[in-house]
C-alpha positions as CSV (number, residue, x, y, z in Angstrom):
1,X,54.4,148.4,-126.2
2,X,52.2,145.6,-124.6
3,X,48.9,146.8,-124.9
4,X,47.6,144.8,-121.5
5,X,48.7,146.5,-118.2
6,X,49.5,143.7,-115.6
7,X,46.8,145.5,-113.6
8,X,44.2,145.0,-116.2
9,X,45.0,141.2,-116.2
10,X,45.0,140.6,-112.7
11,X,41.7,142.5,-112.0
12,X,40.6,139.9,-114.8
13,X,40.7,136.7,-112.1
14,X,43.7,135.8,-114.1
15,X,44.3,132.3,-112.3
16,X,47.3,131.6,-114.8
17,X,49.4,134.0,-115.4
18,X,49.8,134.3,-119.5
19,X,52.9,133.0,-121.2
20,X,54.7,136.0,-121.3
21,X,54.9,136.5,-117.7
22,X,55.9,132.7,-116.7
23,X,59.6,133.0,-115.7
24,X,62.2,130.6,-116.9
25,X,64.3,130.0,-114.1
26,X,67.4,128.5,-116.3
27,X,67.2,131.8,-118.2
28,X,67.2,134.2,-115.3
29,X,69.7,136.9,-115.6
30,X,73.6,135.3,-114.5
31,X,71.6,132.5,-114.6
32,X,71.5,132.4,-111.0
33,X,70.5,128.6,-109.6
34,X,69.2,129.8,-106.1
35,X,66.8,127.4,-105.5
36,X,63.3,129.4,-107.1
37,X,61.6,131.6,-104.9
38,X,62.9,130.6,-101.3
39,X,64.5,132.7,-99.7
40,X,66.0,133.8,-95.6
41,X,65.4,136.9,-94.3
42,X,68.4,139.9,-94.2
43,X,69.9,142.0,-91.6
44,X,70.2,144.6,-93.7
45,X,72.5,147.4,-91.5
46,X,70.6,150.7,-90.7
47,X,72.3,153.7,-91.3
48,X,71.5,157.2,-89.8
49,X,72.1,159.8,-92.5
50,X,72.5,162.6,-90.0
51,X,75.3,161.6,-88.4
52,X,77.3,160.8,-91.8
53,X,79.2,164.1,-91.5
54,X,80.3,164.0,-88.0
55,X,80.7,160.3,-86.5
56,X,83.5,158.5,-88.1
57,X,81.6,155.1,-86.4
58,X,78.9,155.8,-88.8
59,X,80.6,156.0,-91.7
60,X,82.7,152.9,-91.1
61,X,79.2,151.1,-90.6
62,X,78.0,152.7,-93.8
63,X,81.3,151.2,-95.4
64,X,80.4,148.4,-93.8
65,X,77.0,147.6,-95.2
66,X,78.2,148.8,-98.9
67,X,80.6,146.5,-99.2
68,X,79.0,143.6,-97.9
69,X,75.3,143.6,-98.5
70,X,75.7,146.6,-101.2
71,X,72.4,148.7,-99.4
72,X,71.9,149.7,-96.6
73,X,68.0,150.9,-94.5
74,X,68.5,154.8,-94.8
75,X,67.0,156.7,-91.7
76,X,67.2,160.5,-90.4
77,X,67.4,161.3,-93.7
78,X,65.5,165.2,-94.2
79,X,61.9,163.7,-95.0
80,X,59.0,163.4,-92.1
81,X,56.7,160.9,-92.1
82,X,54.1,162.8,-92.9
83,X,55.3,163.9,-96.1
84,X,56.4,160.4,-97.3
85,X,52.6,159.1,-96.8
86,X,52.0,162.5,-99.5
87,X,54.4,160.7,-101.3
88,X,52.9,157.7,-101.1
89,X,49.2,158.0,-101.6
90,X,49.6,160.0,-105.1
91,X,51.1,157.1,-106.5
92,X,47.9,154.8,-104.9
93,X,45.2,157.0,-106.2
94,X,46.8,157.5,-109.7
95,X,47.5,153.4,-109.9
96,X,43.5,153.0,-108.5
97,X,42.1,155.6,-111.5
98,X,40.2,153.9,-114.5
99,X,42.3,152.2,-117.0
100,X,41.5,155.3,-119.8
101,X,42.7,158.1,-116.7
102,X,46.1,156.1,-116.8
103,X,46.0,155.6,-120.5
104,X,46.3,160.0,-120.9
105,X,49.9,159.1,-119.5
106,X,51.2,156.2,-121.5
107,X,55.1,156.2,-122.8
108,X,55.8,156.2,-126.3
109,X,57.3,152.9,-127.4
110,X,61.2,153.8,-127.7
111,X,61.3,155.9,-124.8
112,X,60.9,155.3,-120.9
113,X,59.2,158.1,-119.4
114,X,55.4,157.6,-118.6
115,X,52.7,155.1,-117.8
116,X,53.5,151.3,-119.0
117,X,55.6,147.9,-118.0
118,X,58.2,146.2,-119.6
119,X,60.0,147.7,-122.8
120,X,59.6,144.9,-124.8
121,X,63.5,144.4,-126.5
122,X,63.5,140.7,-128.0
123,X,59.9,138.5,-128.5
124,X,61.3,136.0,-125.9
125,X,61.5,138.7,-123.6
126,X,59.8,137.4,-120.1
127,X,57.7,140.0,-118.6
128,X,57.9,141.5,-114.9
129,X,54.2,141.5,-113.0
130,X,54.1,144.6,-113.0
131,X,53.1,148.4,-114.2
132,X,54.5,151.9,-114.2
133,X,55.1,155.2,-114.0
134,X,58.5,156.6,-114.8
135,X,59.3,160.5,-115.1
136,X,61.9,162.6,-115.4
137,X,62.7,164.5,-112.1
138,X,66.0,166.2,-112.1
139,X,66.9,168.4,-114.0
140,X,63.7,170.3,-114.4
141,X,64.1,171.4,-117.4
142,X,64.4,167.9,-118.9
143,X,60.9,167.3,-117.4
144,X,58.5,165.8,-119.9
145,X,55.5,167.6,-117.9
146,X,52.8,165.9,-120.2
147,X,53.6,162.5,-118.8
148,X,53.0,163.9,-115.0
149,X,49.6,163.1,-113.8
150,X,46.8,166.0,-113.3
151,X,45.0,163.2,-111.1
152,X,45.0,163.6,-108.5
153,X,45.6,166.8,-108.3
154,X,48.4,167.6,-106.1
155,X,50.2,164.7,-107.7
156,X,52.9,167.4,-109.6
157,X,53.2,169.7,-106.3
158,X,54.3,166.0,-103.9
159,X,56.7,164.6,-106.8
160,X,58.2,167.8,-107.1
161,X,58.6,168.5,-103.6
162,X,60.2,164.9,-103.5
163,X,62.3,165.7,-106.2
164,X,64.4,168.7,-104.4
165,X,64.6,167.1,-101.0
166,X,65.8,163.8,-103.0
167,X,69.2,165.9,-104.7
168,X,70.7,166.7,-101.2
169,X,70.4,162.8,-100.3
170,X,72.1,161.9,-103.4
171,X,74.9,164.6,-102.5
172,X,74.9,163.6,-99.3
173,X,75.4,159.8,-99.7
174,X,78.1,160.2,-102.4
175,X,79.8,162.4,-100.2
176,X,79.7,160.4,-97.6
177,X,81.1,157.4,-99.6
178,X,84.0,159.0,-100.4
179,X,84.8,159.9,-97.4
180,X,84.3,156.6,-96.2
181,X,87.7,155.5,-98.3
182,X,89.4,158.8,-97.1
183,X,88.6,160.2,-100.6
184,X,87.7,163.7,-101.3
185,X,84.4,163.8,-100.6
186,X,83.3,165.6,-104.1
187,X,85.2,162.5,-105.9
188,X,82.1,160.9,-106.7
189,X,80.0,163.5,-107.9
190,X,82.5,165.1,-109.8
191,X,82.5,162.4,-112.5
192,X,79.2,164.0,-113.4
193,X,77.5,166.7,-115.2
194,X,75.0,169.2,-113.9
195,X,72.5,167.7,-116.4
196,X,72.5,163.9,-114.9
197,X,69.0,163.1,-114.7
198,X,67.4,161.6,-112.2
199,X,64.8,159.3,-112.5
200,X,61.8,158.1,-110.5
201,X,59.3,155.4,-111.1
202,X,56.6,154.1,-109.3
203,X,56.2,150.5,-108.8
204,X,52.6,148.9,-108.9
205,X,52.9,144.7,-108.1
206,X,49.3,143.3,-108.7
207,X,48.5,140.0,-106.5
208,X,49.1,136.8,-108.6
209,X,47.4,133.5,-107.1
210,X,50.5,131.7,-108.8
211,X,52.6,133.6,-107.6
212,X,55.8,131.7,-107.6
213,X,55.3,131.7,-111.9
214,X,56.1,135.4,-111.7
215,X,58.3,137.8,-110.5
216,X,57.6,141.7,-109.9
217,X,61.3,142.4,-111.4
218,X,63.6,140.0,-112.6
219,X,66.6,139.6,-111.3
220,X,69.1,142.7,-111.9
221,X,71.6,145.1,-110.6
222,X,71.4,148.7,-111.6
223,X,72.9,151.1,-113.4
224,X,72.8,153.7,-111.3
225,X,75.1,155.2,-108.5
226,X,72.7,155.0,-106.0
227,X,68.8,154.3,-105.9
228,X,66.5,155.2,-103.4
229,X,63.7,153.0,-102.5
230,X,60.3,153.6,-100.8
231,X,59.3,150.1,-99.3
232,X,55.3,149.6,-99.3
233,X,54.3,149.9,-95.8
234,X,52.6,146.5,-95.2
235,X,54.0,143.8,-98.1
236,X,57.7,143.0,-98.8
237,X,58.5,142.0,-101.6
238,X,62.3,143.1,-102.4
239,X,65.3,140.5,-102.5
240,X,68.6,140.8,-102.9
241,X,71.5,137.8,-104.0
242,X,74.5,137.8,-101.6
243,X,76.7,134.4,-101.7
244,X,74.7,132.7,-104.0
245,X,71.5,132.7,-101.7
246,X,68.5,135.5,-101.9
247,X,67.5,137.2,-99.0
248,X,64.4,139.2,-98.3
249,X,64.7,143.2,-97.8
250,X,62.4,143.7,-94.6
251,X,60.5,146.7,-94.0
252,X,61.8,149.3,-91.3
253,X,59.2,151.6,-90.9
254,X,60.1,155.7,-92.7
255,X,63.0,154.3,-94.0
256,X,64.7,154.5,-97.6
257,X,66.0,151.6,-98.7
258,X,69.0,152.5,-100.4
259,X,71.8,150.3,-102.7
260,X,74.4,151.5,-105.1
261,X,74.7,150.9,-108.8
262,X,77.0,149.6,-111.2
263,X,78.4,153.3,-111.8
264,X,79.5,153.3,-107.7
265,X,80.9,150.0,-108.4
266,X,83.3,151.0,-111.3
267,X,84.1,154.6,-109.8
268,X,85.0,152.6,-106.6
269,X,87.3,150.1,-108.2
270,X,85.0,147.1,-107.3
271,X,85.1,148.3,-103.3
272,X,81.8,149.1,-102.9
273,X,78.8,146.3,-104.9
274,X,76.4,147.0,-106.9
275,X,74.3,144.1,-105.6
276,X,71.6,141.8,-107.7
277,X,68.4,142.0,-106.7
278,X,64.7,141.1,-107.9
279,X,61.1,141.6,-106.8
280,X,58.5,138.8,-106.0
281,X,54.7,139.5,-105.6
282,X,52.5,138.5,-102.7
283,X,49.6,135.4,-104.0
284,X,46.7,138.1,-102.3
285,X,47.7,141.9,-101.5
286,X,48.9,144.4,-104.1
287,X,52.1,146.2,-103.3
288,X,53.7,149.5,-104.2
289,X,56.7,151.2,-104.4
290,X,58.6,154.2,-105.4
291,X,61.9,153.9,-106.8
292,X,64.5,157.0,-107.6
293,X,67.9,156.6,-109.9
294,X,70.6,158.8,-109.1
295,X,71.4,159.3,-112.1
296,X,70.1,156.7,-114.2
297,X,73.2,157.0,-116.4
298,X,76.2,158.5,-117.2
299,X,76.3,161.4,-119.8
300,X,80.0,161.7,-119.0
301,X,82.7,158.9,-119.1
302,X,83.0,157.3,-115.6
303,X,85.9,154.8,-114.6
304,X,87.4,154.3,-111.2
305,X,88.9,157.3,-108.8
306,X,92.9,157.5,-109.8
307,X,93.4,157.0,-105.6
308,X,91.9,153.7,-105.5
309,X,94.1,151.9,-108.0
310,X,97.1,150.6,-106.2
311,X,99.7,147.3,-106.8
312,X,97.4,145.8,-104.8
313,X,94.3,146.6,-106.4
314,X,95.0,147.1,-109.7
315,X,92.5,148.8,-111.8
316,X,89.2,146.2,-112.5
317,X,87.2,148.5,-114.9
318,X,87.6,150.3,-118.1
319,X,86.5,154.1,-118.3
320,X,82.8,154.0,-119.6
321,X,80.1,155.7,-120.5
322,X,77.1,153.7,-119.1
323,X,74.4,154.7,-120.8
324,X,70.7,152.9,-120.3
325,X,71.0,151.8,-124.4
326,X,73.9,150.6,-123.3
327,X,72.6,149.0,-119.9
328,X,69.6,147.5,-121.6
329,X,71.2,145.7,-124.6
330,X,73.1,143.7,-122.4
331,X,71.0,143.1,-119.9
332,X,68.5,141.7,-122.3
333,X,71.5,139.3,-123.7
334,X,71.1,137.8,-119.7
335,X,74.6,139.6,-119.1
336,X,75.2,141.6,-116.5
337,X,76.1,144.7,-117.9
338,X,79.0,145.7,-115.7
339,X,81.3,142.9,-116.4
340,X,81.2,144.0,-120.1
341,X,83.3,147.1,-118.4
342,X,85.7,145.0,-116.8
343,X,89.3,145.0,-118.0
């Protein structure tokens, strides 16, 4: 556990980032060379969720941007505006309480739900600019309630709100994969079990005046099916690796930025991408974000759907069971995780 919160340091007038947090550019993860932080900005497609189920132009464009860009800008989606500023100001006010209010909510060191940053896995680990708070959502019963603020108050009532409207966007985008490859639409989902959990974590990036030292989130893919991303509304910050070259995520006002995992990627026989991303942090204005992990892992063994393994696509993964000790280890080797699945 690293006992100083990235929030605590900044608010310091840290002018040098400490060691820890200094990235090592030939030891990013894939040890990508892309040229440090530049970066061009992406069309990333916008898709209109409600019209998934009936336009068959829609769901070519969401095949489209999955395949290609491996997210898509998520709009009409079952959540008003209203409600996603809710959603947004409980994770402000908890991230601007005094340090000891946070500290009620800390993880424990071996386990990821709760208040913190980086689970520290090797002591050459570089550290993301960054701090957190990562619960449980779905199922409820696999809740750990004690890490789920009190302040502010209504914090529990929005989150868990959130939480149900959150399941029928998960469904619904599955579905709507599968259908997309004139698969049965339940194809997806029914690799899982009814006790996949769901996670959520919000995102707090403190400004860094050496900025380009740091990064918010080194680079990764997830190990998701899908996440769900609420942008801040002002500062981007999100970047995704597509032919070699990063590209900036822009903000599209109410929308949910949305990408597959590594999990959609095996189940789809390498079709669909689970794409690379990272997070940089803006030199002078905080940003935050809310991220949700449909599932995080796989309780169940996954592998790709029997339809989409042909002579000419032959089957690229093994049947897994990608679980986030498994998805960690790896990672932390500088692997990407997923191509330990491939055959």
């Amino acid at each position: 556990m690293i006992n100083n919160h990235v929030q605590e340091i900044a608010a310091a007038d840290c002018h040098q980032p400490p060691e820890r947090y200094i990235r090592q550019e030939d030891k990013e993860y894939a040890n990508f060379t892309t040229n440090g932080c530049e970066f061009s900005p992406a069309e990333i497609p916008v898709i209109d969720v409600s019209l998934l189920p009936s336009s068959p132009s829609e769901l070519h464009n969401l095949k489209s941007a999955v395949t290609t860009w491996g997210c898509f800008q998520a709009i009409n989606y079952g959540i008003e505006s209203s409600f996603l500023e809710k959603v947004r100001e409980i994770g402000k006010l908890f991230f601007g309480l005094p340090a000891d209010e946070k500290k009620k909510y800390l993880r424990e060191e071996d386990d990821v739900d709760g208040y913190g940053n980086d689970m520290v896995l090797s002591d050459d680990q570089i550290l993301d600019w960054n701090d957190r708070l990562y619960l449980t959502i779905v199922p409820k019963h696999q809740r750990k309630i004690q890490f789920w603020p009190q302040n502010p108050t209504h914090f529990r009532e929005v989150l868990d709100e959130f939480s149900s409207k959150v399941e029928l966007i998960f469904e619904a985008v599955l579905k709507a994969l599968a259908r997309s490859l004139n698969l049965d639409e339940d194809c997806f989902l029914n690799q899982y079990a009814t006790s996949e959990k769901i996670g959520a974590r919000y995102n707090y990036y403190p400004p860094c005046p050496r900025s380009e030292k740091v990064l918010g989130v080194k680079p990764h893919a997830d190990s998701s099916a899908i996440t769900l991303l609420l942008q801040d509304e002002e500062v981007e910050g999100l970047q995704v690796l597509k032919d070699d070259r990063w590209f900036g995520v822009p903000i599209v006002p109410d929308a949910l930025t949305i990408n597959v995992g590594d999990q959609i990627e095996i189940m789809s026989n390498g079709i669909f991408k689970s794409p690379v991303h990272r997070v940089v942090v803006d030199s002078e204005k905080e940003r935050m974000t809310l991220a949700v992990f449909c599932p995080v892992q796989s309780n169940q063994v996954i592998g790709p759907v029997e339809g989409l393994v042909t002579d000419e696509r032959p089957r690229l993964y093994k049947n897994v069971t990608y679980s986030l000790d498994f998805f960690l280890k790896i990672f932390q080797q500088g692997r990407r995780p997923i191509d330990a699945c491939k055959i």
